[in-house]
The first five atom37 places (N, CA, C, CB, O) and aatype in JSON, in Angstrom:
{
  "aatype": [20, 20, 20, 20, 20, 20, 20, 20, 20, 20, 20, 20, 20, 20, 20, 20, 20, 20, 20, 20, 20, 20, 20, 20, 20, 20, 20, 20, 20, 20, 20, 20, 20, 20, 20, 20, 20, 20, 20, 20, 20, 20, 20, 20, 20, 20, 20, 20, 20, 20, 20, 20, 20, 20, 20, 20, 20, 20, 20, 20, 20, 20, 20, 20, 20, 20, 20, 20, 20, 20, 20, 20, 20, 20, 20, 20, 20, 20, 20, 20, 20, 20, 20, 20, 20, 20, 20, 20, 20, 20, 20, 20, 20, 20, 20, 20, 20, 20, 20, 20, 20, 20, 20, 20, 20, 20, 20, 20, 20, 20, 20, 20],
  "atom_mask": [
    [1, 1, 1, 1, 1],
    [1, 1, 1, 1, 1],
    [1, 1, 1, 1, 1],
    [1, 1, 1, 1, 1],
    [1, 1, 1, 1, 1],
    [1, 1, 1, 1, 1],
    [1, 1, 1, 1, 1],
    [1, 1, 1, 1, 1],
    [1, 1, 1, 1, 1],
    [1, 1, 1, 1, 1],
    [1, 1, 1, 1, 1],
    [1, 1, 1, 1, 1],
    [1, 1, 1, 1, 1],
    [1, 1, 1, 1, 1],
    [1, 1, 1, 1, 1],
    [1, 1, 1, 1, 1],
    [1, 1, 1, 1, 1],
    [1, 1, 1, 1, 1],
    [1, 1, 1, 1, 1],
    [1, 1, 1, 1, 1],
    [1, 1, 1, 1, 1],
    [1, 1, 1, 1, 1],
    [1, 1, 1, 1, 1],
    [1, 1, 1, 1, 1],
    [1, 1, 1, 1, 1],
    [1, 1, 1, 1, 1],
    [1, 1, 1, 1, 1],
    [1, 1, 1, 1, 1],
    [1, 1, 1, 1, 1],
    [1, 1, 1, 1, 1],
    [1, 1, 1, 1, 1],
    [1, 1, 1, 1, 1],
    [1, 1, 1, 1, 1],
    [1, 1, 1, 1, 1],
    [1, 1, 1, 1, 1],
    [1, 1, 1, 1, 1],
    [1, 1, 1, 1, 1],
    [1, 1, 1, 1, 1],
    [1, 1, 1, 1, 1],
    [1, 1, 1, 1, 1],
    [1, 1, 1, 1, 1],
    [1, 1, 1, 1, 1],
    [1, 1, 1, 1, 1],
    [1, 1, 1, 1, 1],
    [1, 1, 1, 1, 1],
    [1, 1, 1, 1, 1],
    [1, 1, 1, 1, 1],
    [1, 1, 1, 1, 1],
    [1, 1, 1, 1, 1],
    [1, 1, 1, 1, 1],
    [1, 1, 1, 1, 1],
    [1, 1, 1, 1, 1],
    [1, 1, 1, 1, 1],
    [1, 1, 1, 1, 1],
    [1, 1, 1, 1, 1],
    [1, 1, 1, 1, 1],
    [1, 1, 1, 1, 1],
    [1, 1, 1, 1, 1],
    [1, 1, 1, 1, 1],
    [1, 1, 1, 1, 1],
    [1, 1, 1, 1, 1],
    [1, 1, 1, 1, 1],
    [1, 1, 1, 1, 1],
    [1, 1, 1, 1, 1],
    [1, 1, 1, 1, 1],
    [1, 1, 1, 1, 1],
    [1, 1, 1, 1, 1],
    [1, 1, 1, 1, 1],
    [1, 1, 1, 1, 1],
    [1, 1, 1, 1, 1],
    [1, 1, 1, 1, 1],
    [1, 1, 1, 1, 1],
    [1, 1, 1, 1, 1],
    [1, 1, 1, 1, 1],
    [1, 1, 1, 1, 1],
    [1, 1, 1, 1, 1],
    [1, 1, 1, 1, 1],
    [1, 1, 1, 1, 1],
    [1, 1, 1, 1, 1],
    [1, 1, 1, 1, 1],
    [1, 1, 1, 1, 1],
    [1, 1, 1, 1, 1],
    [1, 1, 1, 1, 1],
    [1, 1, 1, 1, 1],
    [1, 1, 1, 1, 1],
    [1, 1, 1, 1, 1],
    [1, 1, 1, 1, 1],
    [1, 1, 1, 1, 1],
    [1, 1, 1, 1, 1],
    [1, 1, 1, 1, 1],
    [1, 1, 1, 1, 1],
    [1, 1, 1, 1, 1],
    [1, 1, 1, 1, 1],
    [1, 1, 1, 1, 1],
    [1, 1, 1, 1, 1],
    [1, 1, 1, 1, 1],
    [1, 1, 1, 1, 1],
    [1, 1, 1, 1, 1],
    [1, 1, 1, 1, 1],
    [1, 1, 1, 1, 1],
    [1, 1, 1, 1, 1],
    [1, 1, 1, 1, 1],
    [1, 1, 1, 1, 1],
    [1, 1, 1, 1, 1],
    [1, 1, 1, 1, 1],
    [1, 1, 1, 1, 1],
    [1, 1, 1, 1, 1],
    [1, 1, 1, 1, 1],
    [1, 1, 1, 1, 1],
    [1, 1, 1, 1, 1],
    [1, 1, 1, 1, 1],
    [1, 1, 1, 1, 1]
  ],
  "atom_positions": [
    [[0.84, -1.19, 0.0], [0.0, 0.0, 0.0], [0.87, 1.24, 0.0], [-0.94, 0.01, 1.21], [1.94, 1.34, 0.6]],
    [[0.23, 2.25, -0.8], [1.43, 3.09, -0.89], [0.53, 4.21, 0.41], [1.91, 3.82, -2.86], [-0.5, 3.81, 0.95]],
    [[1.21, 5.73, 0.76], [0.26, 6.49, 1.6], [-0.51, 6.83, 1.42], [0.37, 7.2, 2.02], [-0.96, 7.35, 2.44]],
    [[-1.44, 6.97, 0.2], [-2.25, 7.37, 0.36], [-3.6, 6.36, -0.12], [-1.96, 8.48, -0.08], [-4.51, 6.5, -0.93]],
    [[-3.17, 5.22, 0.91], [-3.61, 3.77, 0.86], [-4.52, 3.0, -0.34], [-4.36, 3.64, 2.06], [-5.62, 2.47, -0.2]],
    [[-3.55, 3.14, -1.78], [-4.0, 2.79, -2.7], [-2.85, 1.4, -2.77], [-4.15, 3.97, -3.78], [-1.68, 1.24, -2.42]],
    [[-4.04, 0.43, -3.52], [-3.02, -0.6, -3.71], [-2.69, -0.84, -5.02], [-3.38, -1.79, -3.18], [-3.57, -1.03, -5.86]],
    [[-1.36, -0.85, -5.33], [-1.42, -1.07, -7.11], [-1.29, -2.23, -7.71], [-0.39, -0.41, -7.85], [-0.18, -2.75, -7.65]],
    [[-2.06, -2.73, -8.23], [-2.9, -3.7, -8.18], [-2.4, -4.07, -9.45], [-4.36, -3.44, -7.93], [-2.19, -5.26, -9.69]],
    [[-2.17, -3.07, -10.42], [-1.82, -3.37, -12.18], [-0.12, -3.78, -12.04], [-2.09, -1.53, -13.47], [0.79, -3.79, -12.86]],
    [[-0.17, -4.05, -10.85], [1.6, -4.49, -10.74], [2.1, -5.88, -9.58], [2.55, -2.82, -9.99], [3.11, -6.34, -9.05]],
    [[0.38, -6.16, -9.66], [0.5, -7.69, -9.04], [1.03, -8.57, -9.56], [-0.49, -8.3, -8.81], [1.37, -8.28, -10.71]],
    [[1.33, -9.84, -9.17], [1.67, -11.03, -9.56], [0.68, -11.53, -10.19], [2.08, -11.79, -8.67], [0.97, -12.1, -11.24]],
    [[-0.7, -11.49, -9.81], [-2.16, -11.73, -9.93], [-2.47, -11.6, -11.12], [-3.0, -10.96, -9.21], [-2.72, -12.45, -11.97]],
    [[-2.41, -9.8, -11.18], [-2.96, -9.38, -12.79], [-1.39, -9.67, -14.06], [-3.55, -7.09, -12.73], [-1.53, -9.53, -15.27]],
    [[-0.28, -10.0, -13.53], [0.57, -10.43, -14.81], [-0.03, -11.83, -15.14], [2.34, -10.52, -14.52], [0.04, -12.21, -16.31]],
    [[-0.55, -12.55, -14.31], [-0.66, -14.04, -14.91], [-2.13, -13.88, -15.33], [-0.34, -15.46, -13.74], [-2.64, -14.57, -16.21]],
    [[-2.72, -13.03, -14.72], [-4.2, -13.25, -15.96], [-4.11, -12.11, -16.86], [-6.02, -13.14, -15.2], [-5.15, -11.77, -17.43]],
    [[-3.19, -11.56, -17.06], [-3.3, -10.28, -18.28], [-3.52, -11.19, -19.41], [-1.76, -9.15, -18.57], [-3.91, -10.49, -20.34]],
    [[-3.47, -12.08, -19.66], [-4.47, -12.3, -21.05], [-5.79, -12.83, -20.91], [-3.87, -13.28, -22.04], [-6.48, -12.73, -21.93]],
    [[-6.42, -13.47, -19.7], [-7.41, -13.54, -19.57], [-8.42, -11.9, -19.17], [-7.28, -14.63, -18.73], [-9.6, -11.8, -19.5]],
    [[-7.81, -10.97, -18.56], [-8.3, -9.91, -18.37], [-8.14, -9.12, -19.79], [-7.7, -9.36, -17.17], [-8.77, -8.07, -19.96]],
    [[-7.63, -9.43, -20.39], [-7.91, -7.86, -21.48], [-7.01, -8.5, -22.95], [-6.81, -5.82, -20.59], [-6.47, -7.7, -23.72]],
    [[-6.96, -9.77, -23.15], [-6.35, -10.24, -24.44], [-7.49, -10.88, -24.76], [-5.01, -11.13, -24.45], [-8.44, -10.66, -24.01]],
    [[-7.71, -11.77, -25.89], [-8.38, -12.79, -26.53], [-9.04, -13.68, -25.56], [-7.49, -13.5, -27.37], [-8.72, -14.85, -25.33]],
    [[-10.62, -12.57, -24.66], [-10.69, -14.05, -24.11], [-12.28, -13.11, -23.33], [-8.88, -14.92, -22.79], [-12.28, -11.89, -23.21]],
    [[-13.22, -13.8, -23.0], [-14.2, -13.4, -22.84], [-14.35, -13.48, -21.29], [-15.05, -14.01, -23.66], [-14.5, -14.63, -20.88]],
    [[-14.35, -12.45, -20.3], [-14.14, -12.31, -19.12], [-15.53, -12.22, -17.94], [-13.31, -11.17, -19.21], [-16.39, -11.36, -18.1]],
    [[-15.57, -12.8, -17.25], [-16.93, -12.14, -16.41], [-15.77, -11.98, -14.32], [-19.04, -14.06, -16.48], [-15.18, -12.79, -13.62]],
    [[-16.04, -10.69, -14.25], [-16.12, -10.53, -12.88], [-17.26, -10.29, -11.6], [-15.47, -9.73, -12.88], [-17.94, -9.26, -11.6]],
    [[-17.41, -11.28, -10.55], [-18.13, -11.29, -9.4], [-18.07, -10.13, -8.85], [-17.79, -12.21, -8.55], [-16.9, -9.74, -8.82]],
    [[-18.88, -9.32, -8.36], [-18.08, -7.95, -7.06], [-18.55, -8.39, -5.95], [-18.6, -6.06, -7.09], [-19.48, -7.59, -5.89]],
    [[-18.66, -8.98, -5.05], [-19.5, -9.33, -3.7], [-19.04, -8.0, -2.44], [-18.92, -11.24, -3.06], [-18.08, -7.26, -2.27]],
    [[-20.02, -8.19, -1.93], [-20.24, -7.02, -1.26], [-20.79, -7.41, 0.43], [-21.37, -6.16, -2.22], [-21.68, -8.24, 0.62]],
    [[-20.22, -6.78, 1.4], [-20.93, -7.29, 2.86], [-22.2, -6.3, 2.8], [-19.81, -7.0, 4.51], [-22.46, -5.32, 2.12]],
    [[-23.04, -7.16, 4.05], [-24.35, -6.02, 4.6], [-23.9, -5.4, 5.47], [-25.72, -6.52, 5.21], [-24.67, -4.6, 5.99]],
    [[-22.8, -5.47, 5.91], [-22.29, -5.22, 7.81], [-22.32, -3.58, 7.29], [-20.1, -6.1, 8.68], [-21.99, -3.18, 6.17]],
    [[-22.84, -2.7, 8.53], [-22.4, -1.14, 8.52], [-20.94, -0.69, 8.36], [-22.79, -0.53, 9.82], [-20.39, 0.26, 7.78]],
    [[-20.52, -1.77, 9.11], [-18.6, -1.61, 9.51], [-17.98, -1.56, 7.55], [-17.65, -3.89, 10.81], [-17.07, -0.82, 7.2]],
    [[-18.56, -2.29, 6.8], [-17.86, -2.23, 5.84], [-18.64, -1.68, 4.5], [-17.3, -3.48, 5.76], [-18.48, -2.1, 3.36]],
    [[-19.54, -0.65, 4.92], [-19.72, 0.46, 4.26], [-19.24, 0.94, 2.73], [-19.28, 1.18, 5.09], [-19.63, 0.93, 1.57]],
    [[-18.18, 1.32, 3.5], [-16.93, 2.44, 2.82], [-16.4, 1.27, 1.51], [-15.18, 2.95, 4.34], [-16.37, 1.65, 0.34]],
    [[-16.05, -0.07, 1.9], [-15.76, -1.03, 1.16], [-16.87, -1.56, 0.05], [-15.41, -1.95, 2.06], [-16.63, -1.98, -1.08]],
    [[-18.15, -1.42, 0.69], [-18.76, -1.94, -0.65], [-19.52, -0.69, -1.75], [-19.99, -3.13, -0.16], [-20.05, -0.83, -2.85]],
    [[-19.38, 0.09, -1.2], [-19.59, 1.34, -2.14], [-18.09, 1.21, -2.91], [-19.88, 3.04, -1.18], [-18.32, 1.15, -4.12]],
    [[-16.8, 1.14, -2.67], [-15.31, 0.92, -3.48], [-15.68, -0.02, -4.48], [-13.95, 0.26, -2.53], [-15.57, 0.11, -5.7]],
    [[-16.16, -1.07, -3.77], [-16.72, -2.35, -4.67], [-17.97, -2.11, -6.11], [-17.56, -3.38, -3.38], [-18.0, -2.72, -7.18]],
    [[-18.87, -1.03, -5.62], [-19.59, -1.01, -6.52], [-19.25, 0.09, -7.52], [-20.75, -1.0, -6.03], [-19.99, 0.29, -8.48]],
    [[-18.16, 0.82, -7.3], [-17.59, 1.82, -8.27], [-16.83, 1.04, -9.64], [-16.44, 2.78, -7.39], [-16.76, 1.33, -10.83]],
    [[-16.2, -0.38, -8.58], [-14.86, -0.99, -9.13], [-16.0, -1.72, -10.34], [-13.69, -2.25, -7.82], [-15.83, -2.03, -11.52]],
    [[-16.96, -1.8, -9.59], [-17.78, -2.99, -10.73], [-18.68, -2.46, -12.0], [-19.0, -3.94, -9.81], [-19.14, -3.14, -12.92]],
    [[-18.8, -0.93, -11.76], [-19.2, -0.44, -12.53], [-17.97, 0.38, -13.46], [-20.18, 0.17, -11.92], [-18.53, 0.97, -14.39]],
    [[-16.9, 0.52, -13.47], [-15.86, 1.14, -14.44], [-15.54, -0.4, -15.07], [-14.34, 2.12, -13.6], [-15.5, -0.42, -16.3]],
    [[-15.36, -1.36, -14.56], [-14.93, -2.73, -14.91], [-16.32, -3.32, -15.89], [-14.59, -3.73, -13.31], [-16.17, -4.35, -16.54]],
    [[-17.34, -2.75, -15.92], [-18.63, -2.81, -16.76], [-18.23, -2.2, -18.37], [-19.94, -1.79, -15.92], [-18.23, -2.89, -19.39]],
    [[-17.93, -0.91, -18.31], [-16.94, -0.22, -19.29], [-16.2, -0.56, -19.85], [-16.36, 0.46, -19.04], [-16.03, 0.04, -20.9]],
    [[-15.33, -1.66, -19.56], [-14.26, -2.16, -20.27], [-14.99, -3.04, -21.5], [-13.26, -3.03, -19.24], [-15.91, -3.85, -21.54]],
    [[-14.09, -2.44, -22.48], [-14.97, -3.18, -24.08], [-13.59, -3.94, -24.46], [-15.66, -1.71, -25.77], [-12.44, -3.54, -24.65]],
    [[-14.28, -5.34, -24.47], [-13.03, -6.06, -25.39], [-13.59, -6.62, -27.02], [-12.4, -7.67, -24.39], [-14.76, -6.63, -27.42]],
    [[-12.54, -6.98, -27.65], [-12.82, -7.58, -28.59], [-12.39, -9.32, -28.57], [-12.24, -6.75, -29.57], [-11.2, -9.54, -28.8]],
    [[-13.0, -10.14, -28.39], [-12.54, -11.12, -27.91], [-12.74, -11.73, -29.89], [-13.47, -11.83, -26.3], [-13.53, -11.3, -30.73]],
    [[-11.81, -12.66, -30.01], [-12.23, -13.27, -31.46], [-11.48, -14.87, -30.94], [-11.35, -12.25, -33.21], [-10.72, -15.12, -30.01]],
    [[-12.08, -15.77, -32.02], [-12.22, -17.26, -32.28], [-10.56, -17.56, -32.61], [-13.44, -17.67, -33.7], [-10.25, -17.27, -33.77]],
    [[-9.67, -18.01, -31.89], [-8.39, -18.59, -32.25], [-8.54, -19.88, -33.17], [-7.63, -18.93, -30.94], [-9.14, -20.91, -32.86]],
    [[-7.68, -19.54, -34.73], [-7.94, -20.74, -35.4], [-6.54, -21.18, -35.63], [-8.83, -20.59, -36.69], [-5.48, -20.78, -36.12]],
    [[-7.18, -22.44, -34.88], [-6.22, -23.45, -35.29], [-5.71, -23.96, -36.08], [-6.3, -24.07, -35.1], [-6.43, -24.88, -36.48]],
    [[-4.53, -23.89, -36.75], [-4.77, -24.38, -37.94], [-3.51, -25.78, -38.29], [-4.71, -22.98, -38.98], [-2.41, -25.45, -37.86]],
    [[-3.5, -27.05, -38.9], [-2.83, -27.6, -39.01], [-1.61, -27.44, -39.38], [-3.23, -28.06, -39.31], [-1.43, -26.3, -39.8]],
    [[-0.57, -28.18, -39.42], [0.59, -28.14, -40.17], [0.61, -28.05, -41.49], [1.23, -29.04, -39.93], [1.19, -27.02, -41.84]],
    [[0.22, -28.71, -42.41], [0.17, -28.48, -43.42], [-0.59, -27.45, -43.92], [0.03, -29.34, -43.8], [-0.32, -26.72, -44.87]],
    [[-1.5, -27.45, -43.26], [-2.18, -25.88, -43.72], [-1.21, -24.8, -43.62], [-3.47, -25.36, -42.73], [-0.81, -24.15, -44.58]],
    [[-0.7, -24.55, -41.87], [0.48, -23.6, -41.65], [1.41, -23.84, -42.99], [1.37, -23.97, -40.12], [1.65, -22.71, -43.43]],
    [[1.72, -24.34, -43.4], [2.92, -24.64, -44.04], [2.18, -23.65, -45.51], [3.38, -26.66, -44.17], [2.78, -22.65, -45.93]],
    [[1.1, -24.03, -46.01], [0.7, -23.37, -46.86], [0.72, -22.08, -46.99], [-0.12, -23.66, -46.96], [1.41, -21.52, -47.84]],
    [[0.02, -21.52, -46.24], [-0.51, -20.36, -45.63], [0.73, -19.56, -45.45], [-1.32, -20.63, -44.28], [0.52, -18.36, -45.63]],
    [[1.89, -19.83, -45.17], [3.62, -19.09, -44.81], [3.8, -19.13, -46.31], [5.14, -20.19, -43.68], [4.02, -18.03, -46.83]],
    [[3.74, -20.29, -47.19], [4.08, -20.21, -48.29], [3.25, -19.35, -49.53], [4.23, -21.41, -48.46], [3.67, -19.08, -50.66]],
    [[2.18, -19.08, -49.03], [1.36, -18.0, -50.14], [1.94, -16.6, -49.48], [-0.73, -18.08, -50.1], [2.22, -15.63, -50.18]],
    [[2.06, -16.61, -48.34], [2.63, -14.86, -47.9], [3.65, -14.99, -48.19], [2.66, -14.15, -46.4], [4.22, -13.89, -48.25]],
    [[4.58, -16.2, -48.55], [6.31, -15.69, -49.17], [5.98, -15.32, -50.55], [7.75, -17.1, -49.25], [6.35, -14.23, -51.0]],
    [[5.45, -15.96, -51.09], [5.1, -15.34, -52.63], [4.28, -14.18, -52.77], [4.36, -16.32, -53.49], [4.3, -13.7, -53.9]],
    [[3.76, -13.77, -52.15], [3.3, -12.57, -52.08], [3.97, -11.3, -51.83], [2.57, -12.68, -51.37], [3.75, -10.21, -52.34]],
    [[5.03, -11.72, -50.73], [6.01, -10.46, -50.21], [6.94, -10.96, -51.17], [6.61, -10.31, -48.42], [7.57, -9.94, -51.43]],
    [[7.39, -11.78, -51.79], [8.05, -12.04, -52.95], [8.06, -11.2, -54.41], [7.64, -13.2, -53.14], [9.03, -10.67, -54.95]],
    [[6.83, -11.23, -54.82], [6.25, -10.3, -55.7], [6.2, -8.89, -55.43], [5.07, -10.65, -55.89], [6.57, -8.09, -56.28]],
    [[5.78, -8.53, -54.33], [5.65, -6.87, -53.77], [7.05, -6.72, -54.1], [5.17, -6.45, -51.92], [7.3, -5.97, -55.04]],
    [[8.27, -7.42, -53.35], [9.66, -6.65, -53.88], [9.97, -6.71, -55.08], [10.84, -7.05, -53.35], [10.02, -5.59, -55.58]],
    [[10.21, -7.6, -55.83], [10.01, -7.45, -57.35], [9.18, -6.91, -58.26], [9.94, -8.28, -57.73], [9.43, -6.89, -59.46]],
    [[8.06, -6.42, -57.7], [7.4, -4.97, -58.63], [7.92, -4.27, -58.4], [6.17, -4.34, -58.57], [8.46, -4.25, -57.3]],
    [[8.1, -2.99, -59.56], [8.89, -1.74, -58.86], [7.82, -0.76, -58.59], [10.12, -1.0, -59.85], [6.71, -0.77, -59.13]],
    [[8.33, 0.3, -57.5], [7.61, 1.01, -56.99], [7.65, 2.26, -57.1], [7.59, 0.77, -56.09], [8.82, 2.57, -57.35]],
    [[6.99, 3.17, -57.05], [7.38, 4.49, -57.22], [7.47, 5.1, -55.96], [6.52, 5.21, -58.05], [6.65, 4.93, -55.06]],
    [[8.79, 6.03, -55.87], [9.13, 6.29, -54.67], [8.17, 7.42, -53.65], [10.49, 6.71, -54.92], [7.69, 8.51, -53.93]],
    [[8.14, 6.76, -52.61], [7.19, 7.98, -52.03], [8.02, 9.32, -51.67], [6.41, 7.47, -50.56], [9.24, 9.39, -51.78]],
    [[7.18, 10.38, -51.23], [7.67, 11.82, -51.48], [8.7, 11.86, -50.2], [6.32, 13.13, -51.46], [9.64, 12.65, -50.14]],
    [[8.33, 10.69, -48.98], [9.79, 10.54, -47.81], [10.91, 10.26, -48.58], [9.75, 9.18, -46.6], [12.07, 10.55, -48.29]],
    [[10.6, 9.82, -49.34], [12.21, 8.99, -49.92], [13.04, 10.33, -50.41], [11.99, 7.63, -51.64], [14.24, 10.48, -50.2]],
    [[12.27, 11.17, -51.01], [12.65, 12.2, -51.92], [13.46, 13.29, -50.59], [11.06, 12.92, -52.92], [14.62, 13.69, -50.51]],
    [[12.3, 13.49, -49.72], [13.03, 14.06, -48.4], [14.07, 13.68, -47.53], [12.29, 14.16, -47.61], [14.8, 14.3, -46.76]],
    [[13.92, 12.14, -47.94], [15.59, 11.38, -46.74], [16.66, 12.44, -47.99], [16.14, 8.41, -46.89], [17.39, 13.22, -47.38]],
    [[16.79, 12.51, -49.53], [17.52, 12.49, -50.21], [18.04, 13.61, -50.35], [17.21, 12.01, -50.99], [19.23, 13.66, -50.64]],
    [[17.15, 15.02, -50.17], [17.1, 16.09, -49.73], [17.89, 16.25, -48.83], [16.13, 16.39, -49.46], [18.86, 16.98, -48.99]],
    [[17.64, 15.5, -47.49], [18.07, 16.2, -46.09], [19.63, 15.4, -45.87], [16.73, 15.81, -44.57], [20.44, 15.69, -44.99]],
    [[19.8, 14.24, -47.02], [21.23, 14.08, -47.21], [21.74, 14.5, -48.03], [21.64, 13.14, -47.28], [22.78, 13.85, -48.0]],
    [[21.84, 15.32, -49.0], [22.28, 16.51, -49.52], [22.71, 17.6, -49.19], [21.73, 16.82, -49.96], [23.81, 18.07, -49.49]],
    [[21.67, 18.19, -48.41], [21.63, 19.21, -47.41], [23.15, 19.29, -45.92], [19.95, 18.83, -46.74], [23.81, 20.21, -45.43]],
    [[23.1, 18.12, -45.77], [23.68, 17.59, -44.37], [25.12, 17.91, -45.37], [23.18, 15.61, -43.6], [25.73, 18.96, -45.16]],
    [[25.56, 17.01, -46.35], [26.45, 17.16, -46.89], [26.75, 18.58, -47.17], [26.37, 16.42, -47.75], [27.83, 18.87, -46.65]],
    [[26.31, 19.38, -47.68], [26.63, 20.91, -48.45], [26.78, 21.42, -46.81], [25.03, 21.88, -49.73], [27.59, 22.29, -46.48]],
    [[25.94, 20.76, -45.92], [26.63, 21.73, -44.74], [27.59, 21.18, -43.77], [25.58, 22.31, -43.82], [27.75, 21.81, -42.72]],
    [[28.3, 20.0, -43.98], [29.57, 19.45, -43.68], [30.81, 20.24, -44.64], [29.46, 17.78, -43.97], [31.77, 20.72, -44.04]],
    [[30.73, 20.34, -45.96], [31.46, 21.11, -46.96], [31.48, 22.56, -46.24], [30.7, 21.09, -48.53], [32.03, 23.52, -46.78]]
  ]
}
């Protein structure tokens, strides 16, 4: 607890081993339970703040596909031919390129 008795919580042991169940690829539900006692008040009002910002949280959870070996094997081999082809078309240079060429020009005439 630090002084001004917050606990940091995003630097548990807890939340590193479920950081992918909390907020990666994965569809989450949290409990908030709460006492009736007067004494713990203060705690379940904390509780019902925590459960309502934790309501807010939007994930995108999607379907992990599995895919075989030989499929993998395919699938690597159509994106090598693909990034294969992209470098062997030629390209026309974008207007950065023209500016790296510029500002090494420049650099030079002002080393001279």
């Amino acid at each position: 607890k630090g002084r001004n008795g917050h606990i940091p919580y995003r630097d548990s042991k807890l939340t590193r081993i479920l950081h992918s169940s909390l907020g990666g690829n994965a569809r989450t539900a949290i409990i908030c339970t709460m006492s009736p006692a007067r004494s713990h008040t203060e705690q379940s009002r904390n509780t019902l703040l925590f459960a309502s910002c934790a309501k807010e949280v939007a994930t995108n959870a999607q379907v992990n596909v599995v895919m075989s070996d030989k499929a993998l094997v395919k699938h690597l081999q159509r994106e090598l031919a693909r990034l294969e082809t992209e470098l062997r078309t030629p390209t026309i240079p974008s207007p950065s390129h023209h500016s790296d060429e510029m500002l090494k020009e420049k650099d030079d005439k002002i080393r001279k």
